[in-house]
C-alpha positions in Angstrom: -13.5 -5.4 -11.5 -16.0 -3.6 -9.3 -17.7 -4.1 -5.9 -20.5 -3.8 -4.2 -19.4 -1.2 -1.5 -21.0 -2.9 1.3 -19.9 -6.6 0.2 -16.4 -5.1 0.6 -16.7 -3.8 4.2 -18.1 -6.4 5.2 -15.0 -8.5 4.1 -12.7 -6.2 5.1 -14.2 -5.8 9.0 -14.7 -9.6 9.3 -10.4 -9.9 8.1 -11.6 -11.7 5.1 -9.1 -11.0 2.6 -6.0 -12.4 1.4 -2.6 -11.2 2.9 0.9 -11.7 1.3 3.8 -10.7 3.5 7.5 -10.2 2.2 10.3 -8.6 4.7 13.5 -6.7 3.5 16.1 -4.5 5.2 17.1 -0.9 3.5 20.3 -2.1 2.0 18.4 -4.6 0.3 15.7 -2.0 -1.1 18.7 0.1 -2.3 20.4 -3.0 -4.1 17.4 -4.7 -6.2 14.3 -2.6 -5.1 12.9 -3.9 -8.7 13.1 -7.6 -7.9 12.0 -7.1 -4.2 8.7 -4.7 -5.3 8.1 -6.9 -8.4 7.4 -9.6 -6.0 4.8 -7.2 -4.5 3.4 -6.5 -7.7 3.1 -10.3 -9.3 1.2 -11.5 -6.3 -1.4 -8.9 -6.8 -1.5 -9.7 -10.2 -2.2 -13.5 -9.1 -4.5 -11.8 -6.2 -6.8 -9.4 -9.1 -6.9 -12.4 -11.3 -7.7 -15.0 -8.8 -10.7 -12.5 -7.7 -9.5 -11.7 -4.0 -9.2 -9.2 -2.2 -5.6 -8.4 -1.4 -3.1 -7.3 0.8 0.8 -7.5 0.2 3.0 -6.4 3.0 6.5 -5.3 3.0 8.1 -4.7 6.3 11.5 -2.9 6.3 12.4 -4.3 9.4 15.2 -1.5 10.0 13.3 1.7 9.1 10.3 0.8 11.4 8.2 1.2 7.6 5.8 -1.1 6.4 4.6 -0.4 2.6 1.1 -2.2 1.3 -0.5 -2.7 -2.0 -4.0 -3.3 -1.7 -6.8 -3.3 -4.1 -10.1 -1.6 -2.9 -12.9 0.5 -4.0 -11.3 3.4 -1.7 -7.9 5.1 -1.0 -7.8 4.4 2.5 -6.2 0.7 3.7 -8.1 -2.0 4.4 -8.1 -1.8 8.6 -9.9 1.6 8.2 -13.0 -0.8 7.1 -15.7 1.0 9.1 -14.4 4.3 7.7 -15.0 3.3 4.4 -18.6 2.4 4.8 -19.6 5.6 6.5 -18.2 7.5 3.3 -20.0 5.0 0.4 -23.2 4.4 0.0 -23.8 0.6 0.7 -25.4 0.0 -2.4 -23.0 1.2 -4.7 -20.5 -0.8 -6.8 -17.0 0.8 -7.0 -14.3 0.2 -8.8 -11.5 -1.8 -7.9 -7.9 -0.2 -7.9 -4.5 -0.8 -6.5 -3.5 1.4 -4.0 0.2 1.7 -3.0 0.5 2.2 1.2 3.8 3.3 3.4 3.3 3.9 7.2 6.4 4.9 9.0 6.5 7.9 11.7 8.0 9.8 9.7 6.9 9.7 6.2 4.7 12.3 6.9 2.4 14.2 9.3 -0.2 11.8 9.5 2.4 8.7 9.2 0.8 7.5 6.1 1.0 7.9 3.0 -1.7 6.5 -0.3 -1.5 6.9 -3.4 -3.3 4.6 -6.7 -1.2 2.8 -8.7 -4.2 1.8 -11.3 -7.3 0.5 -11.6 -7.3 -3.5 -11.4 -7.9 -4.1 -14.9 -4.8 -1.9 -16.1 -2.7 -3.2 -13.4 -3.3 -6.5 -15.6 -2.5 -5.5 -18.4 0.9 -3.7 -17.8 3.6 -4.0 -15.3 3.7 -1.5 -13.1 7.2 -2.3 -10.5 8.7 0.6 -12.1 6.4 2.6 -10.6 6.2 1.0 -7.4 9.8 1.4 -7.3 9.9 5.1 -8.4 7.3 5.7 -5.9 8.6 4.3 -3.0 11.9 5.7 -3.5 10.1 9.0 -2.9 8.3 8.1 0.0 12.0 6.7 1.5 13.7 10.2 1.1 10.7 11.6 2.6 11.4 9.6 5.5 15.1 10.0 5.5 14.8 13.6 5.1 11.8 14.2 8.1 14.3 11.9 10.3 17.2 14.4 9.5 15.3 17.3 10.2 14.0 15.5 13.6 17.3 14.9 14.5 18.7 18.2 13.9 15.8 20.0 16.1 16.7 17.7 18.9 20.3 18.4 18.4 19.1 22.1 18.7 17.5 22.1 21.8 
């Protein structure tokens, strides 16, 4: 599917897209990530086919994390909407993709961290929770591991 770039800020500045939130713990991630991500993943499926623009949130509630997939024309999420259309060109018409999303404090420097999971049309076509899970698992001992060394600086001092 593609978009007219400025159709799509537009949308996204005025909050008119579709948002589906889920909420887990840590423990629960560890146990069944596939089943808890899959969730994610069908309801963008439903989202791409119904022709929306989408947002499905997962807050883990105990790591102070929230993880997104999103589909839009750029890699940046969807509240960085004025950002978007100073990069693109109003008049052009993008492709759609699924991006996957984690902000915690400590994922990274800049606390967030995007990377594309496929472009809409593949995300139809095959199932992609696998790597969804893979990927957050990743961004998780990224956290866990910055936390560590955090802790062990403070300790330090």
């Amino acid at each position: 599917m593609e978009m007219n770039a400025k159709e799509m800020v537009d949308l996204l500045s005025e909050d008119n897209f579709v948002t589906d939130k889920f909420t887990t713990e840590q423990s629960a991630l560890k146990k069944d990530a596939n089943s808890i991500l899959d969730s994610l993943v069908k309801s963008m499926q439903n989202g791409i086919t119904a022709g929306e623009i989408k947002s499905c949130e997962l807050k883990i509630e105990d790591l102070d994390a929230t993880v997104y997939l999103q589909n839009n024309i750029i890699n940046l999420p969807f509240r960085y909407a004025k950002n978007i259309g100073k990069i693109i060109k109003d008049s052009d018409n993008l492709e759609m993709s699924v991006y996957m999303i984690i902000e915690s404090d400590d994922v990274n420097r800049s606390k967030l961290r995007i990377d594309k999971l496929a472009d809409d049309e593949t995300f139809l076509e095959k199932d992609f929770t696998a790597d969804f899970v893979s990927w957050l698992k990743i961004q998780l001992d990224a956290i866990e591991s910055n936390k560590k060394e955090k802790k062990e600086k403070e300790d330090s001092k």
